[in-house]
BALOBA-1460 file (C-alpha; in Angstrom, 3 decimals):
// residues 336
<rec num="1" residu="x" x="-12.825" y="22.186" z="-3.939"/>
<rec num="2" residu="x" x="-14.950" y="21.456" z="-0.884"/>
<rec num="3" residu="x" x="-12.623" y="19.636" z="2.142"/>
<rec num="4" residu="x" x="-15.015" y="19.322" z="5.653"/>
<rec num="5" residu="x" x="-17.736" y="22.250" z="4.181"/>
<rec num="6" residu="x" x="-15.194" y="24.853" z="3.196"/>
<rec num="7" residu="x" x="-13.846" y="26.166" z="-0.311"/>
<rec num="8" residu="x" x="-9.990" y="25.368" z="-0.932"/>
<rec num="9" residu="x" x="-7.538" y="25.504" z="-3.457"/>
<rec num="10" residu="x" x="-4.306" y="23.196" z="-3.667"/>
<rec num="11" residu="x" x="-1.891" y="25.769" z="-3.324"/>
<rec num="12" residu="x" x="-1.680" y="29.579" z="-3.258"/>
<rec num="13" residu="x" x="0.303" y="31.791" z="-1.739"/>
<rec num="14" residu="x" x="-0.034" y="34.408" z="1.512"/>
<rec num="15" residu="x" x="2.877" y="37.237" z="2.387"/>
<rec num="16" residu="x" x="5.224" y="35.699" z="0.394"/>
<rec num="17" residu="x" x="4.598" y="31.721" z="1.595"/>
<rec num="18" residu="x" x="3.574" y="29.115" z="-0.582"/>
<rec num="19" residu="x" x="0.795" y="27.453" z="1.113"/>
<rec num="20" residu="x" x="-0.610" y="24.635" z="0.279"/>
<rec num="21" residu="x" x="-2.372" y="20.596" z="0.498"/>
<rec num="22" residu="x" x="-0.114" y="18.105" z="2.065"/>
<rec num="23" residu="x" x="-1.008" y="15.188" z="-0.432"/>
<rec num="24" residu="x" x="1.558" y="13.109" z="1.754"/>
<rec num="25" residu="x" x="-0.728" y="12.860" z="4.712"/>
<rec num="26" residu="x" x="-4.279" y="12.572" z="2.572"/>
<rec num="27" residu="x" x="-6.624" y="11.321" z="3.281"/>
<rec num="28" residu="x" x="-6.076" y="9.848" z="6.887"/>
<rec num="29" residu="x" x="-4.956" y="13.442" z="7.881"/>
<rec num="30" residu="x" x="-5.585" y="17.341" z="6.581"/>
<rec num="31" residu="x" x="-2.597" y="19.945" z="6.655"/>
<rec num="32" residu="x" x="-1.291" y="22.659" z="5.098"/>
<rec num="33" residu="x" x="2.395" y="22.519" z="4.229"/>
<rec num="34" residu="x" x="3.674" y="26.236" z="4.308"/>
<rec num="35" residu="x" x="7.167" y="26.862" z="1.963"/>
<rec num="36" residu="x" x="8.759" y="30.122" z="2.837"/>
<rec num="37" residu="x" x="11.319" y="29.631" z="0.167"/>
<rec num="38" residu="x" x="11.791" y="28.789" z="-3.506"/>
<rec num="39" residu="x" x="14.133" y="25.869" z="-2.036"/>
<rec num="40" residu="x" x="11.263" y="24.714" z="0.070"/>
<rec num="41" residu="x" x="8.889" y="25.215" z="-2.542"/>
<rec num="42" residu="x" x="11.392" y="22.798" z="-4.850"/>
<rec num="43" residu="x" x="11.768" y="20.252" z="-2.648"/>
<rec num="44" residu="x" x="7.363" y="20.051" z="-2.092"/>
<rec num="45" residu="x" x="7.304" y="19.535" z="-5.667"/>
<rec num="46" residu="x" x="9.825" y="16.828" z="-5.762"/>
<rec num="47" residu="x" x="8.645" y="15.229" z="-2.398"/>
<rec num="48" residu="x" x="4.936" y="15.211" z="-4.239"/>
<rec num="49" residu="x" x="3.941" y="17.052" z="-1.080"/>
<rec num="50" residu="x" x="2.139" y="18.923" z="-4.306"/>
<rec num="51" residu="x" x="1.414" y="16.577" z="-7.320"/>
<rec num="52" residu="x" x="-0.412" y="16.843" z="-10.621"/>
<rec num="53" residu="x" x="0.490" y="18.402" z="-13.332"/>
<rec num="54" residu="x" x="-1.503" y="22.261" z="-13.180"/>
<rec num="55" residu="x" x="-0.796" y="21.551" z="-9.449"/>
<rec num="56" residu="x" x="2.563" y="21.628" z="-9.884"/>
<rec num="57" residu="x" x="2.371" y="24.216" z="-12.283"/>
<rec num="58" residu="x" x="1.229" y="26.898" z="-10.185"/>
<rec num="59" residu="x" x="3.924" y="25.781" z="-7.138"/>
<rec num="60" residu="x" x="6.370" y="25.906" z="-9.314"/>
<rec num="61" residu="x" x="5.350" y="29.160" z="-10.277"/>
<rec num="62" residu="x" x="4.921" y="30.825" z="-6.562"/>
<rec num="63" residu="x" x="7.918" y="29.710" z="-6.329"/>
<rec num="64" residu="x" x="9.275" y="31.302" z="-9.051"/>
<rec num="65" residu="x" x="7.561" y="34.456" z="-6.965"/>
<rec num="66" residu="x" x="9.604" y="34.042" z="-4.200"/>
<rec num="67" residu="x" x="12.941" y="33.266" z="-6.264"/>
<rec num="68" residu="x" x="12.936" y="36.718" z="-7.815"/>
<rec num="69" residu="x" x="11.477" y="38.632" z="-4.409"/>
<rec num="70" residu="x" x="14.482" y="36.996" z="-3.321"/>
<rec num="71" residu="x" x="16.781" y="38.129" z="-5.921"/>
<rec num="72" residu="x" x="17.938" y="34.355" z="-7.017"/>
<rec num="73" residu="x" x="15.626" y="34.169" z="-10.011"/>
<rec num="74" residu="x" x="18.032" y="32.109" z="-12.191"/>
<rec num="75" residu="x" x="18.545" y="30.039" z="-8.835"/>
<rec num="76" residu="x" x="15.137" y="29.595" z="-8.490"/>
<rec num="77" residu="x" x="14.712" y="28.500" z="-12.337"/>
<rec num="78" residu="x" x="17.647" y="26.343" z="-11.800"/>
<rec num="79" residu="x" x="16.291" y="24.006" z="-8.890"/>
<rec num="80" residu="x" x="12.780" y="24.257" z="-9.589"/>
<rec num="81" residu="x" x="13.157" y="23.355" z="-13.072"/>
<rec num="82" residu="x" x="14.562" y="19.880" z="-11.615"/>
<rec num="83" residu="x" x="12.028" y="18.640" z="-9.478"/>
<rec num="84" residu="x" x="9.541" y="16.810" z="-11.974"/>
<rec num="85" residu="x" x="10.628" y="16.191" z="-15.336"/>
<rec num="86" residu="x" x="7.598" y="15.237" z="-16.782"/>
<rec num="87" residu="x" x="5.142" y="17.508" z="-16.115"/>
<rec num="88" residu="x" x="5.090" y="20.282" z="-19.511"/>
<rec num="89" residu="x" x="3.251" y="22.679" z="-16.616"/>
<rec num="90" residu="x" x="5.965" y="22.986" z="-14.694"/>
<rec num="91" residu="x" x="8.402" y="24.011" z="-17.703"/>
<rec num="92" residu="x" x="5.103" y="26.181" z="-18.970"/>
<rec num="93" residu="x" x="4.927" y="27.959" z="-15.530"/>
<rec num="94" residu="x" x="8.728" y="28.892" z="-15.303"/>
<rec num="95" residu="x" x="8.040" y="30.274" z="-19.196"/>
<rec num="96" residu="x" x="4.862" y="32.428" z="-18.083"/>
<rec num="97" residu="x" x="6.523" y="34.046" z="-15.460"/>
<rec num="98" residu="x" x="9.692" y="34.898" z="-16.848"/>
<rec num="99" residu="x" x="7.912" y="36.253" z="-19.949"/>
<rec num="100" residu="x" x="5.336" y="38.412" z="-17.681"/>
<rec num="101" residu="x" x="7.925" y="39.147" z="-14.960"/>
<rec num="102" residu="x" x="8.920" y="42.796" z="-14.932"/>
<rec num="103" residu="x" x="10.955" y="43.480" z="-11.646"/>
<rec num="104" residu="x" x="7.781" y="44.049" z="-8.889"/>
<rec num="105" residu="x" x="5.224" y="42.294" z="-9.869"/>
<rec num="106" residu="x" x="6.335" y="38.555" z="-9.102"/>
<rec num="107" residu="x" x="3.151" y="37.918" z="-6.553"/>
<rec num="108" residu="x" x="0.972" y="39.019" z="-9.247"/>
<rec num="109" residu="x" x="2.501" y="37.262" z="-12.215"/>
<rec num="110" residu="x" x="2.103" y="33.711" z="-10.034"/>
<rec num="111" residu="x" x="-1.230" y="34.690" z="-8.772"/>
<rec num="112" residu="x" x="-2.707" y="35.156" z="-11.966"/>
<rec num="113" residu="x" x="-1.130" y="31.817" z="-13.341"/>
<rec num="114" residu="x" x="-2.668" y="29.959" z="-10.765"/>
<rec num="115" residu="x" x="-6.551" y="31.752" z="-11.438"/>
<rec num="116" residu="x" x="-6.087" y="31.137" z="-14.977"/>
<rec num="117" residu="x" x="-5.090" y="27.379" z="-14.348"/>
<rec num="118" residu="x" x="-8.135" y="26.947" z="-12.013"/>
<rec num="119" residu="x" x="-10.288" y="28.780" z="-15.423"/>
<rec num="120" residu="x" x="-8.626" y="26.229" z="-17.390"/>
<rec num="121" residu="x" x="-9.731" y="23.182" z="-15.472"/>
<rec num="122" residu="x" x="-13.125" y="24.340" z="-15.007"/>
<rec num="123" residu="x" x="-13.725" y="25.147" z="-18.856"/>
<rec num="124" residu="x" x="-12.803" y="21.457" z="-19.050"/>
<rec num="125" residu="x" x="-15.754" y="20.443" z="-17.047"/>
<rec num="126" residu="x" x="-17.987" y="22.639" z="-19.261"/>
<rec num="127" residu="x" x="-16.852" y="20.835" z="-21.854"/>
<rec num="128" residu="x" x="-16.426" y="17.289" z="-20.512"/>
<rec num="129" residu="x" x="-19.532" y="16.801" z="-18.589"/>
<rec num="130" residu="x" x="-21.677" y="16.768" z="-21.917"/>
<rec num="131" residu="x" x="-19.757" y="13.304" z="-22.116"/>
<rec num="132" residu="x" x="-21.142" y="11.859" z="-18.691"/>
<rec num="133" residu="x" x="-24.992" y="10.586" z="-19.459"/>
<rec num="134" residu="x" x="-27.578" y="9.433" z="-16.924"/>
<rec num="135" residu="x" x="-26.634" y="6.229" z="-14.412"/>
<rec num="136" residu="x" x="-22.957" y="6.241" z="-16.203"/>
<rec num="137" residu="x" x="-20.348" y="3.811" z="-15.227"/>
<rec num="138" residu="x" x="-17.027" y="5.849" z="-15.333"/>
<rec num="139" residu="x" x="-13.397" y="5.097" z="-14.292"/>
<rec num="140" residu="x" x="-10.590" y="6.745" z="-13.649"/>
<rec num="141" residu="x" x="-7.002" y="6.501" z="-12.432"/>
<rec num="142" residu="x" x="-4.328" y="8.184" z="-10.643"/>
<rec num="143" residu="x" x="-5.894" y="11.530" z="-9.107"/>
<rec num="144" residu="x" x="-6.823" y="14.006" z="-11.657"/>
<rec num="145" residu="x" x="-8.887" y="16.314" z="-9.419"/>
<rec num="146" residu="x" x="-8.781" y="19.759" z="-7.651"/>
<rec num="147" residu="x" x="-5.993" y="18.020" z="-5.518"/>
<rec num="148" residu="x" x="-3.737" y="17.514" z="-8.685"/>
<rec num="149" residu="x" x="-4.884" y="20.739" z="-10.102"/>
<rec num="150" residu="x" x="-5.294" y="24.509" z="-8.814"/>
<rec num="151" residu="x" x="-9.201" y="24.054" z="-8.410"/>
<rec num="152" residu="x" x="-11.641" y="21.900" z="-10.623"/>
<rec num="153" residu="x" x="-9.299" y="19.561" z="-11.772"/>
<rec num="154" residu="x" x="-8.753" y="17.809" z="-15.303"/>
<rec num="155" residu="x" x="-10.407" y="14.046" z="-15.056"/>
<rec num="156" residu="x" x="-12.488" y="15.146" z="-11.890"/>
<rec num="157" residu="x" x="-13.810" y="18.670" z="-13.303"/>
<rec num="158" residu="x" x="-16.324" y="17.070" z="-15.777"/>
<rec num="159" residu="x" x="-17.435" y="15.065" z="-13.128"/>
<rec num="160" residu="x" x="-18.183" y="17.933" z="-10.719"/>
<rec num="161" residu="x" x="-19.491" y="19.668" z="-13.210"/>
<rec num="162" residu="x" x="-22.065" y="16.793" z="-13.938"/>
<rec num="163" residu="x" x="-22.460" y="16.095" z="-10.104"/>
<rec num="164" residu="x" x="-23.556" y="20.103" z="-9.872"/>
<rec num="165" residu="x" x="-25.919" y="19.564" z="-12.201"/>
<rec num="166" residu="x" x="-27.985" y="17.035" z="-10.591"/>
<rec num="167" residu="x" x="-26.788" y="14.021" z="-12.711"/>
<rec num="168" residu="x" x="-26.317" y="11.104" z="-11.661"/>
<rec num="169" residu="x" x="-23.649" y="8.630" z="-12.360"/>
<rec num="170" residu="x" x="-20.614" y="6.371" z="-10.631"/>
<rec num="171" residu="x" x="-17.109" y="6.256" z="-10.234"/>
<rec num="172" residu="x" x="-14.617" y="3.317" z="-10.368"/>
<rec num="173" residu="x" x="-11.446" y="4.998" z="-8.375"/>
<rec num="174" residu="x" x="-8.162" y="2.874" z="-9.604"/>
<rec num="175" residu="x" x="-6.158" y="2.841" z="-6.175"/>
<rec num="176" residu="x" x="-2.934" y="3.927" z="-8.283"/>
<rec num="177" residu="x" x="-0.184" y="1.838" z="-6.926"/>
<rec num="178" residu="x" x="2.646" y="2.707" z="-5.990"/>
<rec num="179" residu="x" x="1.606" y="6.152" z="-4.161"/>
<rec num="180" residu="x" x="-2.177" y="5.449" z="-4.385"/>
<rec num="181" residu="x" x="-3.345" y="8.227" z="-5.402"/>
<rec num="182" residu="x" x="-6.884" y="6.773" z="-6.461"/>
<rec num="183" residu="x" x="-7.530" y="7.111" z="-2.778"/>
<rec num="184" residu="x" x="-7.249" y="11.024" z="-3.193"/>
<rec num="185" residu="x" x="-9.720" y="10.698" z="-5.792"/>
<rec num="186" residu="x" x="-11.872" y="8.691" z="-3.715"/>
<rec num="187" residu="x" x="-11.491" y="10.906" z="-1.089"/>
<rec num="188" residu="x" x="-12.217" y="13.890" z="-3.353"/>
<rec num="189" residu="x" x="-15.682" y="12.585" z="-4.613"/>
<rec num="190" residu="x" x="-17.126" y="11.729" z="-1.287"/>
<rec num="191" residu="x" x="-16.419" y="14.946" z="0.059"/>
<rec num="192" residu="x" x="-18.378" y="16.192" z="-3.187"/>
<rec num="193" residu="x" x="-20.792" y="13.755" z="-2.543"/>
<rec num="194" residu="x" x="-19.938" y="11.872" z="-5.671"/>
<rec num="195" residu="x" x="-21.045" y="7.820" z="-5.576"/>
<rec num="196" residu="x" x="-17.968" y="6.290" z="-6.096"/>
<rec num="197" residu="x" x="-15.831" y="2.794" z="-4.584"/>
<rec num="198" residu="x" x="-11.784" y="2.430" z="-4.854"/>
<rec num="199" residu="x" x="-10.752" y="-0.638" z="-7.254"/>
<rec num="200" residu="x" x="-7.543" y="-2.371" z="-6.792"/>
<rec num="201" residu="x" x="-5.424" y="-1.699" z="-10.034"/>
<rec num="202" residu="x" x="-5.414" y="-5.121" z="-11.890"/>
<rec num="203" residu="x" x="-9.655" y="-5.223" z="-11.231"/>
<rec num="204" residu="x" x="-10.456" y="-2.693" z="-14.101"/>
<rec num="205" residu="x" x="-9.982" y="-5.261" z="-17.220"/>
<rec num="206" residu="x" x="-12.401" y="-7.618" z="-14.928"/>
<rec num="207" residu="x" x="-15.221" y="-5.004" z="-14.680"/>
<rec num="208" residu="x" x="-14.785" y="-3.436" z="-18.645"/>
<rec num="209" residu="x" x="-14.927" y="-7.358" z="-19.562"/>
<rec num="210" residu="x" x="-17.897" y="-7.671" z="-17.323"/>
<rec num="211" residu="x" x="-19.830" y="-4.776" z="-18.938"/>
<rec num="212" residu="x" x="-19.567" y="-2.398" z="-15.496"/>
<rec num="213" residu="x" x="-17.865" y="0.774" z="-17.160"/>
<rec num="214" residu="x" x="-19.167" y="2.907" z="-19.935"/>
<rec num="215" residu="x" x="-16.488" y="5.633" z="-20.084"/>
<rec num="216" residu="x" x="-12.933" y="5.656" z="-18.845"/>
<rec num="217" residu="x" x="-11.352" y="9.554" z="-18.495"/>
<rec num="218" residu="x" x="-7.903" y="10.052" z="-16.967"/>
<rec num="219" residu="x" x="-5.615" y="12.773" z="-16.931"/>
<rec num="220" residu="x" x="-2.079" y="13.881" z="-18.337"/>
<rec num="221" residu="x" x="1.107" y="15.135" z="-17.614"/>
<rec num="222" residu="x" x="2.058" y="15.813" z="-21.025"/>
<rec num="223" residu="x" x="0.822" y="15.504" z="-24.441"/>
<rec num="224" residu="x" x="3.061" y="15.133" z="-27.437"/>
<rec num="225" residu="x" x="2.276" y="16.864" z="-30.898"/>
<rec num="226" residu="x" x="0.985" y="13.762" z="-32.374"/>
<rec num="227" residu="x" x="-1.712" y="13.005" z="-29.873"/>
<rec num="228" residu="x" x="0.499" y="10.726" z="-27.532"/>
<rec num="229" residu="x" x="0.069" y="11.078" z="-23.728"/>
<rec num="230" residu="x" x="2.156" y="10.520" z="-20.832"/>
<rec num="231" residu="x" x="0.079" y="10.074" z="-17.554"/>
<rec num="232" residu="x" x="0.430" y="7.978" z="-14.411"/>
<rec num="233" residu="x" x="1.727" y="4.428" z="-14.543"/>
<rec num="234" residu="x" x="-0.856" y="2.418" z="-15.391"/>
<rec num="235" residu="x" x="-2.695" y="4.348" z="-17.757"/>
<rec num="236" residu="x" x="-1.873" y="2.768" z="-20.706"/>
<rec num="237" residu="x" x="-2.886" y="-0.974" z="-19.508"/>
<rec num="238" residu="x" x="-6.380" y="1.191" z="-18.967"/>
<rec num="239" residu="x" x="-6.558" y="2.578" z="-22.669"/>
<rec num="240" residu="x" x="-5.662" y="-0.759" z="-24.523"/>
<rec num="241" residu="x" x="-8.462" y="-2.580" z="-22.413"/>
<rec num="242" residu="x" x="-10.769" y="0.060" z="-23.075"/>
<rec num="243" residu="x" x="-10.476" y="0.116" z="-26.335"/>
<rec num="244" residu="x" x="-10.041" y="-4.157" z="-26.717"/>
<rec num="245" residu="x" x="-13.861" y="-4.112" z="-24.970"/>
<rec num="246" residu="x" x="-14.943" y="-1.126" z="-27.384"/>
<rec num="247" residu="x" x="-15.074" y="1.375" z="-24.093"/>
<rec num="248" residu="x" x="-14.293" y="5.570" z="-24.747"/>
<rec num="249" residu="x" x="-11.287" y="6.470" z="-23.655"/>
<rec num="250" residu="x" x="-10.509" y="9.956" z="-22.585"/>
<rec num="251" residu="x" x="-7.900" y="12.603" z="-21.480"/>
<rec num="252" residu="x" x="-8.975" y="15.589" z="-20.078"/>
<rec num="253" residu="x" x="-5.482" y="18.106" z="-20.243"/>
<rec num="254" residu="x" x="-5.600" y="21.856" z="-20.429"/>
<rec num="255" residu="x" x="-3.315" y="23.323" z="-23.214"/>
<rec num="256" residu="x" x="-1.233" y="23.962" z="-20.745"/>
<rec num="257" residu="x" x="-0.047" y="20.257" z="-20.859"/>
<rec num="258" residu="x" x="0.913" y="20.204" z="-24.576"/>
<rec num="259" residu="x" x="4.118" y="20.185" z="-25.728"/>
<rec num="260" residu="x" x="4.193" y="20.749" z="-29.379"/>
<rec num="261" residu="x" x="7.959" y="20.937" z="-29.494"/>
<rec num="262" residu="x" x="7.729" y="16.783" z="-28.388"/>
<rec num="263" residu="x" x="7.089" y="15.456" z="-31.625"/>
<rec num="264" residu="x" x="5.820" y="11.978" z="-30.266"/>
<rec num="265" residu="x" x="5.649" y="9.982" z="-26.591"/>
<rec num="266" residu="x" x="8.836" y="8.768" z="-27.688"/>
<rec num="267" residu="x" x="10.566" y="12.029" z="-26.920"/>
<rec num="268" residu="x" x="8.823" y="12.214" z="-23.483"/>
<rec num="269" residu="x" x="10.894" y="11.498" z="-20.171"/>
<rec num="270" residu="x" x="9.968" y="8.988" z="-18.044"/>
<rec num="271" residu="x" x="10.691" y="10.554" z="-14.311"/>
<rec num="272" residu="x" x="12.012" y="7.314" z="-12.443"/>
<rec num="273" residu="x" x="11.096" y="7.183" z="-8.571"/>
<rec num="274" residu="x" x="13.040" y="5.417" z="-6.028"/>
<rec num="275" residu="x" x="12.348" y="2.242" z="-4.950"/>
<rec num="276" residu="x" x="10.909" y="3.387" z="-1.164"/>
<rec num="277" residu="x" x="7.883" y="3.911" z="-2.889"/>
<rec num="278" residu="x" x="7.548" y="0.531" z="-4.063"/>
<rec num="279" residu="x" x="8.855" y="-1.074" z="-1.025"/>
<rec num="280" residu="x" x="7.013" y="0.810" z="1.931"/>
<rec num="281" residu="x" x="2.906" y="1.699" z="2.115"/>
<rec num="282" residu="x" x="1.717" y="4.097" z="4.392"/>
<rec num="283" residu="x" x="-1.522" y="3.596" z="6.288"/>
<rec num="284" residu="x" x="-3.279" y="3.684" z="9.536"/>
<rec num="285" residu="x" x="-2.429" y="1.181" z="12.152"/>
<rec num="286" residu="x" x="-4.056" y="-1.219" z="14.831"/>
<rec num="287" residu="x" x="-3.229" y="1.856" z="17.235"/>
<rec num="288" residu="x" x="-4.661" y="4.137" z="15.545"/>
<rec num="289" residu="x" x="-1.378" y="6.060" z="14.107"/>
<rec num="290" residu="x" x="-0.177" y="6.944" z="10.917"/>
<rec num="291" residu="x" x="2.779" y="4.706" z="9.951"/>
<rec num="292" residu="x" x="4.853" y="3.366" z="7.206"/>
<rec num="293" residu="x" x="4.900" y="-0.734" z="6.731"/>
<rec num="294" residu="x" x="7.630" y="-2.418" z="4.126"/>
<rec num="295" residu="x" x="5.596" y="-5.023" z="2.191"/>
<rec num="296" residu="x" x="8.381" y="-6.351" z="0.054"/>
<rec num="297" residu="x" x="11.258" y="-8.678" z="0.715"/>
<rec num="298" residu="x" x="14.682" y="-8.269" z="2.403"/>
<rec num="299" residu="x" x="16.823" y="-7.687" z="-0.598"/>
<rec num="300" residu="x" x="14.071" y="-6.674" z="-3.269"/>
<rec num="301" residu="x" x="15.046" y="-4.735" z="-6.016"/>
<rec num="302" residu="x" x="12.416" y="-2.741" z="-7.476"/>
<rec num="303" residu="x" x="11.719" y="-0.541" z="-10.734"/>
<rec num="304" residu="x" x="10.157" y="2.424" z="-10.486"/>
<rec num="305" residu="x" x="8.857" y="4.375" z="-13.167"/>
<rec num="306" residu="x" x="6.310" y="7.195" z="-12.334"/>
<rec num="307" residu="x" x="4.689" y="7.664" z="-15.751"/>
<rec num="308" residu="x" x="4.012" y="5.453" z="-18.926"/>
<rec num="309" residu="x" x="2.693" y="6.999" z="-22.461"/>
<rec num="310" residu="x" x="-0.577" y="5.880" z="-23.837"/>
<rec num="311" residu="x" x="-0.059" y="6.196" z="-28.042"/>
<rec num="312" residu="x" x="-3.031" y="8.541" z="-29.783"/>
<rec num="313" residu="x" x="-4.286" y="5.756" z="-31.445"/>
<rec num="314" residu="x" x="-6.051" y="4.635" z="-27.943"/>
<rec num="315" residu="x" x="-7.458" y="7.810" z="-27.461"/>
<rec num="316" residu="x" x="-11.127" y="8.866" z="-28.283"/>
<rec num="317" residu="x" x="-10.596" y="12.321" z="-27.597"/>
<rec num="318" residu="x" x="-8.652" y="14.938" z="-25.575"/>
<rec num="319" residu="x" x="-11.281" y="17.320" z="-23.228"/>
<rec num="320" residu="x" x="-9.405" y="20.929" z="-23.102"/>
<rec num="321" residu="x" x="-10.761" y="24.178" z="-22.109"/>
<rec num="322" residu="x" x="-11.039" y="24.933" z="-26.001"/>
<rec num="323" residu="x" x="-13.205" y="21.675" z="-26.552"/>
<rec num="324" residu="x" x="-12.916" y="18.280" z="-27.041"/>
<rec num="325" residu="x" x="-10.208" y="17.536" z="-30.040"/>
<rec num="326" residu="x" x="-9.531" y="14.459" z="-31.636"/>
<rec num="327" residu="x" x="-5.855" y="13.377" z="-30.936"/>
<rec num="328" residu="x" x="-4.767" y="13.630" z="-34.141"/>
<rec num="329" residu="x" x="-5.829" y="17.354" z="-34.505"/>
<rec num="330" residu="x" x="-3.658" y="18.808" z="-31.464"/>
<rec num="331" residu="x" x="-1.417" y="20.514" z="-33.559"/>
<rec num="332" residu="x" x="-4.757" y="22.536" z="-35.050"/>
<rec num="333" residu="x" x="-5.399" y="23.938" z="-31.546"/>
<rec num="334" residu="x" x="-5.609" y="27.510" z="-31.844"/>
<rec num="335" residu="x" x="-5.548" y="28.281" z="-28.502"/>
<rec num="336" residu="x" x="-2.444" y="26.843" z="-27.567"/>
């Protein structure tokens, strides 16, 4: 991804340090956030200092790296395996590298899982940006871009992908309450040079109603073996209001994200956040500095779940690095 002119990925890793985008600070301030431990590298993950699913992924995999070069592999499987329950990369990344892990080669292993990841997400925006047409309307919501991904990213790829070739269209950023993440997307797209403006969350049914979107494409954290999705909070009010004002809905996941062992979204887990999220923004203030402000009540008690499930039937199609399948097909996927 380009950040100020210069080529980045969200995470990686250098003499044995995971390096990598501190998503906590975006986009008021630019750091890297350096782990030079499996135990830091858990904690990042569960902190969201790293977030999105192929994001997390490949952190949870340089992690794994540094759990075996420091000879507490089951440790390392252990605590990392803990951080982010809903995410299927995270569980698919511990997999990969035990399966490929032969006693030397743990920098390698997690080095190659995070360049095939980054392949991944860009064969989606092969695919996906046939689906993004001249002067489009498109929304999105949560961040599904490079930031949430190794490079590319899942939602965002297509769009870069369209953006590189000369086409133009705009973007509808949903701000993503309660961590905001649209802002990362919004953030994302300018520094691509992407026309885009940030939409509070409750504005989207207004502006499908009004006729102002033509295609809504999110992301995922995991996708069931019937076509069900689990993605952001929020993303499910966005599907049925697509579909009630006769709007395309799509997920762009890499195979990565499917879990064919999860029958249905039923059998998904819902990670549930604390309530600090809820209670406290973070923002830049009259002075200048960043700072954290409590916008609810003394005494509030909040609910907190980080994901919700959108059911297949909501869902035009699913845009993969294999192509774009039909939800009810997922279990045909060869390439999975």
């Amino acid at each position: 991804m380009k950040i100020r002119g210069r080529d980045y990925r969200s995470v990686w890793m250098e003499e044995g340090v995971v390096r990598m985008i501190d998503q906590t600070l975006l986009p008021f301030d630019f750091r890297i956030n350096d782990c030079g431990s499996f135990i830091e590298t858990a904690e990042a993950i569960r902190t969201m200092v790293v977030r999105g699913a192929p994001a997390i992924g490949a952190a949870a995999c340089y992690g794994m790296a540094q759990a075996a070069l420091a000879g507490k592999l089951n440790e390392g499987e252990r605590v990392i395996s803990k951080t982010r329950p809903t995410a299927r990369d995270l569980f698919d990344a511990i997999e990969y590298f035990k399966k490929k892990f032969v006693g030397s080669n743990a920098v390698e292993v997690a080095c190659a899982y995070a360049d095939e990841s980054a392949e991944r997400c860009r064969m989606i925006g092969v695919h996906g940006e046939k689906l993004i047409k001249e002067d489009m309307r498109i929304l999105t919501h949560c961040n599904a871009g490079a930031l949430a991904c190794v490079d590319w990213g899942t939602a965002l790829a297509p769009m870069r992908m369209a953006h590189y070739r000369k086409r133009k269209f705009f973007v509808w950023a949903d701000e993503t309450r309660p961590r905001l993440q649209g802002m990362l997307t919004s953030w994302e797209l300018s520094e691509e040079g992407i026309e885009n403006k940030v939409i509070a969350d409750n504005a989207s049914g207004y502006l499908m109603k009004e006729g102002l979107v033509d295609l809504v494409v999110v992301g995922a954290d995991r996708v069931a073996g019937n076509g069900d999705v689990a993605n952001k909070i929020g993303t499910y009010e966005k599907a049925v209001l697509a579909k009630e004002n006769g709007i395309p809905f799509y997920v762009a996941s890499p195979s990565t994200t499917f879990d064919l062992a999860c029958a249905s979204g039923k059998d998904i887990e819902i990670e549930d956040r604390g309530s600090e999220e809820v209670e406290f923004v973070k923002g830049i203030g009259s002075d200048g500095r960043l700072s954290r402000v409590k916008v609810s009540p003394v005494g509030c008690r909040v609910e907190n779940p980080a994901f919700d499930v959108t059911p297949a039937g909501y869902i035009k199609g699913i845009i993969t690095e294999g192509g774009v399948v039909k939800p009810g097909k997922v279990k045909d996927m060869k390439f999975i």
